[in-house]
C-alpha positions in Angstrom: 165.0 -77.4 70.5 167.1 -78.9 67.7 170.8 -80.0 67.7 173.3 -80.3 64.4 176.4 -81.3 65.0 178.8 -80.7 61.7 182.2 -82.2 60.6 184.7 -79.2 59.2 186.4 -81.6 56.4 189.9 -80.6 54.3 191.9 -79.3 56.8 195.5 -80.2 55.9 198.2 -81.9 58.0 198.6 -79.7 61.0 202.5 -79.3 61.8 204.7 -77.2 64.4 203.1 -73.2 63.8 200.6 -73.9 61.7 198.2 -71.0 62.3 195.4 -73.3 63.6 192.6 -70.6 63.3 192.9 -69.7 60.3 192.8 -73.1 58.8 190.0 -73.7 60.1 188.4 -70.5 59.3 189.1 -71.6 55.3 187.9 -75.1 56.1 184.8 -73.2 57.1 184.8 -71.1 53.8 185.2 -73.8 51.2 182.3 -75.9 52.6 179.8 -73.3 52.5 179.1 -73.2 56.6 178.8 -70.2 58.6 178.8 -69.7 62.2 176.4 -67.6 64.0 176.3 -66.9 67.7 175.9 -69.6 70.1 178.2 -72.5 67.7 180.4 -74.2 69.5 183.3 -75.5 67.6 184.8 -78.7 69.0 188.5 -79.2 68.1 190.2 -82.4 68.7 193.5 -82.4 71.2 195.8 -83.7 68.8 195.8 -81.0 66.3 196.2 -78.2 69.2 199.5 -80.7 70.1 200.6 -80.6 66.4 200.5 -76.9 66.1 202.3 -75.9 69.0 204.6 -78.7 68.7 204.0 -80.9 71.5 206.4 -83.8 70.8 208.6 -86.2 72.0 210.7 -89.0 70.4 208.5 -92.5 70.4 211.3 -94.4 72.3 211.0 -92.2 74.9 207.7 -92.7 75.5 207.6 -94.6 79.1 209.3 -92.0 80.7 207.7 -89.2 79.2 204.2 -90.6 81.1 206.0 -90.1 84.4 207.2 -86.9 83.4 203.8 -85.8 82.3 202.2 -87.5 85.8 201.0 -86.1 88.8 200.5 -89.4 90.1 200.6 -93.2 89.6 196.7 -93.9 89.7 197.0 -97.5 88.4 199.6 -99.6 87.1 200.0 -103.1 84.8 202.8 -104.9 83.2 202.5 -106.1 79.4 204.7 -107.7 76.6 204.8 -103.5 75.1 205.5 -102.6 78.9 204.2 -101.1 81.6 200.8 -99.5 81.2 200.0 -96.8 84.0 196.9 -95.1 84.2 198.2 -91.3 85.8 196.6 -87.9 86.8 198.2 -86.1 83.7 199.8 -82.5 84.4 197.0 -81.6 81.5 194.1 -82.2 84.7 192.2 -85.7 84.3 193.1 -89.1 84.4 194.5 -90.6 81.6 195.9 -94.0 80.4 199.3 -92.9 79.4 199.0 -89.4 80.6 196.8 -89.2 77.4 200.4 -89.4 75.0 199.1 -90.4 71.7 200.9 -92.5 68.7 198.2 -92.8 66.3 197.3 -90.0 63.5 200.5 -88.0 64.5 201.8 -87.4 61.1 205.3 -88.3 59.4 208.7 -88.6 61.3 209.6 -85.4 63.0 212.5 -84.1 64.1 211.2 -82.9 67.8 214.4 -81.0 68.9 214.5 -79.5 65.2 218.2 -80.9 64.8 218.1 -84.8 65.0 217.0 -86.6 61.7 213.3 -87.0 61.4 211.9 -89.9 63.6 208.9 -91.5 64.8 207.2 -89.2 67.4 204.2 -89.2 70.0 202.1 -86.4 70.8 201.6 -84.7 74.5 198.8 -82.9 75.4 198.6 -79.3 76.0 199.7 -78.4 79.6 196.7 -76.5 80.4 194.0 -77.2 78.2 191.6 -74.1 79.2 194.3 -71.7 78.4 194.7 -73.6 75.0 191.2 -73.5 74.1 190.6 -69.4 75.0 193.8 -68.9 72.8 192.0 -70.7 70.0 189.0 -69.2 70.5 190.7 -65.8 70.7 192.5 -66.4 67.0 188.7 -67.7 65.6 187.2 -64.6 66.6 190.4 -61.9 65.0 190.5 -64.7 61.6 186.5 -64.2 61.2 186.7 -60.8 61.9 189.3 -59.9 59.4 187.1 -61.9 56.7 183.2 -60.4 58.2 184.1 -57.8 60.0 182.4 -59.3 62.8 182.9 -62.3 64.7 180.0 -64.2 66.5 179.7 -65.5 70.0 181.5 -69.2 70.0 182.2 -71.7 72.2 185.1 -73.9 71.8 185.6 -77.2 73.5 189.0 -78.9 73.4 188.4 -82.7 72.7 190.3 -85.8 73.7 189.4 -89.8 74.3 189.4 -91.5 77.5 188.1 -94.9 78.8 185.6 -94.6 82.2 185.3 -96.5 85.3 182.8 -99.5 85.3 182.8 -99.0 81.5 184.4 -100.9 78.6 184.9 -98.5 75.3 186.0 -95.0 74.9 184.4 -91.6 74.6 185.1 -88.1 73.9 185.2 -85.3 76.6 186.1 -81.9 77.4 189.7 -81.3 77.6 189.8 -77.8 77.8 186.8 -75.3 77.2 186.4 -71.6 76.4 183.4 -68.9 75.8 180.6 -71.6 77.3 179.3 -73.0 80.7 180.8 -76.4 81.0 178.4 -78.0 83.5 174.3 -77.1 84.3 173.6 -77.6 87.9 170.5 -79.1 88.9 170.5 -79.1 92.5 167.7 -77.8 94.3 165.7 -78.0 91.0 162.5 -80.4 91.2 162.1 -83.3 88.8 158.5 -84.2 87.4 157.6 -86.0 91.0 158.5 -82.9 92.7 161.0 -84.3 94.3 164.2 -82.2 95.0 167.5 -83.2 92.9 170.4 -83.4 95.8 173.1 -84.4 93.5 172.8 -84.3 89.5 175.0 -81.8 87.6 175.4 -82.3 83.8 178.9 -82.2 82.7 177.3 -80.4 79.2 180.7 -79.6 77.4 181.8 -83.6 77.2 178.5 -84.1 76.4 179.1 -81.6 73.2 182.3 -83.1 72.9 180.7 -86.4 72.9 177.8 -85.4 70.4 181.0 -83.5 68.3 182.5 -87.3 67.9 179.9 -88.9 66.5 181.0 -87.7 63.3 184.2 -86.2 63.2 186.5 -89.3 61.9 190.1 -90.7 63.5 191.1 -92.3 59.8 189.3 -89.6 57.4 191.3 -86.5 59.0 188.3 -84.4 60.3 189.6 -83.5 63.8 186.9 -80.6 64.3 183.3 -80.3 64.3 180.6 -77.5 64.8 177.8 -77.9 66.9 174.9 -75.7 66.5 172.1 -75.1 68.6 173.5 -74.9 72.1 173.2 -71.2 72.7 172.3 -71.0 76.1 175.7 -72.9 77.3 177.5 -70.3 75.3 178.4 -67.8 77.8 180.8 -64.4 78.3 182.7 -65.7 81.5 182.7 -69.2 81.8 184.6 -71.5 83.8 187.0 -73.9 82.4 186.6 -77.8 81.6 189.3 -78.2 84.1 186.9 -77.6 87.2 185.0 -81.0 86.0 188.3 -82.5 86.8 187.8 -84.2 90.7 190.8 -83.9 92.7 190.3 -83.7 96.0 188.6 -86.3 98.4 185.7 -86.5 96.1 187.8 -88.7 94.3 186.5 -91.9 95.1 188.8 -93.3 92.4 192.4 -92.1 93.1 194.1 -95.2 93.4 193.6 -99.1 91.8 193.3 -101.1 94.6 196.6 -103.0 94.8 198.3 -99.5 94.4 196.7 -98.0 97.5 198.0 -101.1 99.5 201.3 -100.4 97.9 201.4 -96.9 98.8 200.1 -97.3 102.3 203.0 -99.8 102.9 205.8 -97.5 101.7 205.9 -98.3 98.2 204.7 -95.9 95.7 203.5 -96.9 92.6 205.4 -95.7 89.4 208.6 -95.9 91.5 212.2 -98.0 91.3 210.4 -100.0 94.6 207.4 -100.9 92.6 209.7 -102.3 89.6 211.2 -104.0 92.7 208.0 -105.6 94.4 206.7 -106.6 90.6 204.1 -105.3 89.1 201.0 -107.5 87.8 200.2 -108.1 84.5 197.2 -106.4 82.4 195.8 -109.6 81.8 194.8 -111.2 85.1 194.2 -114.5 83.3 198.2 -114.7 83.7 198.7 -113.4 86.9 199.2 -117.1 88.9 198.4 -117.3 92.1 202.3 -117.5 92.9 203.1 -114.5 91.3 201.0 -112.5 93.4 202.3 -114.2 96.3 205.7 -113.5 95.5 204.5 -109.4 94.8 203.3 -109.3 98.5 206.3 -110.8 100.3 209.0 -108.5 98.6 206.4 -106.1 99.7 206.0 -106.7 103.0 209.9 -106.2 103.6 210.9 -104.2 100.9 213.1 -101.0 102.4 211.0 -98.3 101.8 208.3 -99.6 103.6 208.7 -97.8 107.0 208.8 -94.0 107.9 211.5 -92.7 110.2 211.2 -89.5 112.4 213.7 -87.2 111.9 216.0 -86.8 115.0 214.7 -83.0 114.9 211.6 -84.2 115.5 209.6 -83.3 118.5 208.6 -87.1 119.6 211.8 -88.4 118.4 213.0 -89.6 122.0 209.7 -92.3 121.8 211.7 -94.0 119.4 213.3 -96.9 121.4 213.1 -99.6 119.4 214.3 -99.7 115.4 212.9 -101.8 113.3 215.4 -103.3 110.6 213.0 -105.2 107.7 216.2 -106.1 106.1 216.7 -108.3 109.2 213.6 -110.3 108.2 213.1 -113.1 106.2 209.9 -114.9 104.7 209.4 -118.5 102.8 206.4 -119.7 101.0 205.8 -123.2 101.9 203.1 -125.0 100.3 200.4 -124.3 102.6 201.4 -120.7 103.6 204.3 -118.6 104.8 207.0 -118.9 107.5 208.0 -115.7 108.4 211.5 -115.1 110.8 212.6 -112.2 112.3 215.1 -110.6 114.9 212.9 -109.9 117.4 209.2 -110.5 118.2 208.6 -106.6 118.1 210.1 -106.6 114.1 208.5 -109.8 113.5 205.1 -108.2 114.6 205.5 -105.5 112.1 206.4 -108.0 109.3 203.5 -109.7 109.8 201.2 -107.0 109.9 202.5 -105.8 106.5 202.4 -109.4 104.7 198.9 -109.8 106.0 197.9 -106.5 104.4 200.4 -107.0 101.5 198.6 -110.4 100.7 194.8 -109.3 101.1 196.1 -106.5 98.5 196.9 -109.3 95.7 193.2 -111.4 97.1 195.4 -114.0 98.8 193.9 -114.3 102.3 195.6 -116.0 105.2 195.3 -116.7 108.8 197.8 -116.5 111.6 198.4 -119.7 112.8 201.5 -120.0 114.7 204.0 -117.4 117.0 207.4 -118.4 118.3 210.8 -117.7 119.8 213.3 -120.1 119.0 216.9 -120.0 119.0 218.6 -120.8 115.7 220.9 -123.6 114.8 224.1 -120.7 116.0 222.3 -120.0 119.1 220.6 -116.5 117.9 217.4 -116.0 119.0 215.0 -115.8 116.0 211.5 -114.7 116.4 209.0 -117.3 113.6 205.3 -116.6 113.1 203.1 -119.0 110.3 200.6 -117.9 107.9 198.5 -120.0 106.6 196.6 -119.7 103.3 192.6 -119.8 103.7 
């Protein structure tokens, strides 16, 4: 078995309607390349964006990660902002929801009326459809210049960082006309023994071999791979079933976010701005700050659910719990923590413990009181100390 992989150079600057396919298809022409059956062509995400003109205004960026989110995955704050790592609508998880600023072209005009401007580019909303559309308008170009088309794949490409590892790769953003994955299980490897687990994620491994030399700063955004002809197929599934999101997700929240969201507080929210958010570089993030992030957690007011009064164990309610009515102060060896009542002051505590393991700042409860306060009013104190 051999493997080429191919740059397509010359393509021009892809803008809104730019008839993608055929652009290509010339690329193809004035380089002297042909495809035959089984080439997969791999075509970077940001010129699909370009052509169907998937833009919004630069200075809306921030929100335009939220409004391209699923969910908050991770969250950090910077001097640029706040960086959130997100489930995009596209399918995977993506720093920024995968909105890109660099090698999007001159200022556009993204509404077609405003004066040109500086723009980002989102991704395509769903990338499998994207990339059989492509495919679709490769096959009528070469047709109309052969009269006959061969069997592609095409494979959708985009950059993402990875868990456990520093640096970037390519994947499979979206994928048409080939078998995105090769399932080993039940297979034997060369000790005979049975393989319970491995399945190779084959199209962002083409996407991967695709990026090796197309070129972010010398305009080649597509590549052709040849010799992959098995993994070009006639009904194939879509890159998006690579995408985990259910709980085989072992990854769906950053740590201090699924603390946050367990208490009440969901990250990419008002009440995150609220409790703080820590910083990208934890080299900054001072032991105070994140002792400060737990305690507006711990009685911030969306921490608590309520059943409704239609509910059908609403009459166990008998006691409400008010965490407005609470109060905690950081003292120099822990916190002092007051509350109406010791039932309130129980759940207070409870959340600042949790709240505080969340930002690695054990403590220990020391002390439990009921004490009347300076006006007579019974105030219910508990002490945590730091470990």
């Amino acid at each position: 078995m051999s493997l080429q992989v191919q740059p397509v150079a010359g393509l021009p600057e892809i803008s809104h309607g730019s008839d993608l396919a055929t652009l290509i298809v010339e690329a193809l022409d004035r380089q002297g390349t042909t495809l035959v059956d089984g080439d997969i062509l791999v075509v970077t995400s940001k010129v699909i964006s370009k052509a169907a003109g998937l833009r919004v205004p630069a200075g809306g960026r921030a929100a335009a990660v939220l409004e391209q989110s699923v969910r908050v995955v991770a969250e950090r704050q910077s001097a640029a902002g706040i960086t959130r790592i997100v489930q995009s609508r596209a399918g995977p998880v993506l720093a920024g929801a995968g909105i890109d600023a660099s090698n999007v072209g001159p200022p556009q005009s993204p509404d077609g009326g405003d004066p040109p401007q500086a723009t980002v580019l989102l991704l395509p909303p769903d990338p499998d459809a994207a990339a059989a559309r492509l495919l679709a308008d490769l096959e009528d170009a070469l047709d109309r210049r052969s009269g006959r088309a061969p069997r592609l794949g095409l494979v959708i490409s985009d950059t993402a960082g990875r868990p456990w590892r520093r640096g970037q790769v390519d994947f499979a953003l979206g994928a048409a006309g080939l078998r995105v994955a090769v399932d080993y299980r039940d297979r034997r490897d060369d000790d005979g023994l049975a393989l319970a687990v491995t399945m190779r994620a084959v199209a962002d491994e083409v996407a991967c071999a695709a990026d090796l030399v197309k070129s972010k700063t010398r305009r080649i955004p597509v590549a052709v791979v040849h010799g992959l002809a098995d993994l070009v197929v006639a009904s194939p599934t879509g890159a998006g079933t690579l995408v985990r999101t259910d709980e085989t997700d072992w990854f769906a929240l950053g740590h201090r976010e699924a603390v946050r969201g367990a208490l009440g507080v969901t990250p990419g929210t008002q009440g995150a701005l609220e409790v703080g958010i820590a910083p990208v570089d934890p080299a900054v993030d001072t032991r105070e700050a994140r002792i400060a992030r737990a305690c507006a957690l711990a009685v911030h007011p969306a921490g608590l659910s309520e059943l409704a009064p239609t509910h059908p164990r609403a009459h166990l309610v008998t006691h409400e719990v008010d965490l407005g009515g609470a109060a905690v102060h950081v003292i120099q060896y822990g916190v002092r923590v007051e509350a109406p009542d010791s039932f309130t002051l129980g759940v207070v505590v409870a959340r600042l413990m949790t709240a505080l393991a969340g930002e690695d700042v054990p403590v220990a409860l020391a002390q439990q009181e009921d004490r009347p306060t300076p006006g007579g009013t019974p105030r219910a104190r508990a002490l945590l100390v730091f470990c």
